[in-house]
Every structure is written in C-alpha cells, then in structure tokens.
N, C-alpha and C positions, 0 to 999 in steps of 0.2 A: 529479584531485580527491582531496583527502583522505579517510580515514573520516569524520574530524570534519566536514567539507565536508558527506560525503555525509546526516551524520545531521541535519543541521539542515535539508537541505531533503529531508530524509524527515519530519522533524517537523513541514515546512511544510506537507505533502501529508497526512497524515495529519490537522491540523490542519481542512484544506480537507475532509475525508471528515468528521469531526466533527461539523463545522457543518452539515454536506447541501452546503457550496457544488461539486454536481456540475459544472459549467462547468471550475472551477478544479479540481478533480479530476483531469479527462479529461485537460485541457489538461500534465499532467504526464506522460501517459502517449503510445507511439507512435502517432501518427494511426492508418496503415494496418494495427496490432494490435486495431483496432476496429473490430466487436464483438465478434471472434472473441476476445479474450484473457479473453471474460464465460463464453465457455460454458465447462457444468458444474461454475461458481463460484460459489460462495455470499459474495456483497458485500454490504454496510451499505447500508442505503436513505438515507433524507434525517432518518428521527431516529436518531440518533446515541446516548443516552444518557452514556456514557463512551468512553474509548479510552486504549489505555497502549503502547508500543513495547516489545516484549519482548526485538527484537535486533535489531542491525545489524552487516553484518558485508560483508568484499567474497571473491570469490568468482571467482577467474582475475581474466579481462576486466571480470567485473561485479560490482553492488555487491545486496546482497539485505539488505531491513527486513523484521520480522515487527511487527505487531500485533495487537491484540485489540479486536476494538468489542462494546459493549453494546448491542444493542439490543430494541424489544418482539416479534420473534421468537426470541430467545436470545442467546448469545455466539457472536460467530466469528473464529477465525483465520484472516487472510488475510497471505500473504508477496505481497512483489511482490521482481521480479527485474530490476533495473536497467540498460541498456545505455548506453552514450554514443552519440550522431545526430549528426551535424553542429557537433559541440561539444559538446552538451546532454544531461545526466543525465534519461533520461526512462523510467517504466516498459513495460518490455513484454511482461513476462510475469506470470500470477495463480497462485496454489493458496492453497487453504486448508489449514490444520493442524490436528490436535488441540487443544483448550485442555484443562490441567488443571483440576477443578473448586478454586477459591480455599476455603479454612473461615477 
C-alpha cells in the first residue's frame, strides 16, 4: 500500500469516528487488540463535533495517522498505528498526543 493508499482510508476511518459510526470504527481496527488498545486512552465518543488529520506518515512495517477531534469534553489527539492482517490495513495500536492550542 501506498502512503496515498494508506491516507484515504485513514480519512475513511477517521470519517467513521466523525459521525459516531462506532461499528464501522472498530471494524477497522484488530479484533483481538480489543479492548485492550482502549486502555489509558482518551478516544472521541459518538459526538464528534469537528475532526482534521494532522499527519500521516509510514513508519518501518507500519503506517501511522494523527488526528484531532472536537468534542464537548475538549480536543484530543489520538494517533493510531497501522499494521497489515491477512492483507488488510487495520489499526492496532492507540495514544493520544498533545494538541497545540489553534488562535
């Protein structure tokens, strides 16, 4: 997979996080890294407010997105860390990052 590959269906995912559609979320991410890849992370609920990809980038083996979601407990940065399954670009790892504050 390409970067460019990898960033449109990082946009698709992120997308998917936007809306709330958690199903379609999950479903991006590795089964058996759930729920464990939740703990001590701070992830977007189901409103969403805004959301912007701040990078994508790959990383050896793997590919790594940053975004920022708005929502009504504050802004968070979450990266997720991409491996390839059985063919399939799927996430399996979480952290969150600093966001700078926008003026």
């Amino acid at each position: 997979m390409s970067l460019e590959d990898f960033r449109a269906r990082y946009e698709r995912h992120v997308g998917y996080v936007r809306a709330g559609d958690v199903q379609a979320a999950l479903g991006d991410m590795v089964a058996e890294n759930i729920p464990a890849v939740f703990e001590g992370v701070r992830v977007p609920g189901r409103e969403v407010s805004a959301a912007r990809i701040v990078e994508v980038r790959a990383e050896g083996d793997t590919y790594v997105g940053e975004a920022v979601y708005d929502t009504p407990e504050g802004v968070i940065g979450l990266r997720s860390i991409w491996e390839q399954r059985d063919g399939v670009w799927l996430a399996a790892a979480l952290a969150n990052f600093p966001v700078e504050a926008q003026s």
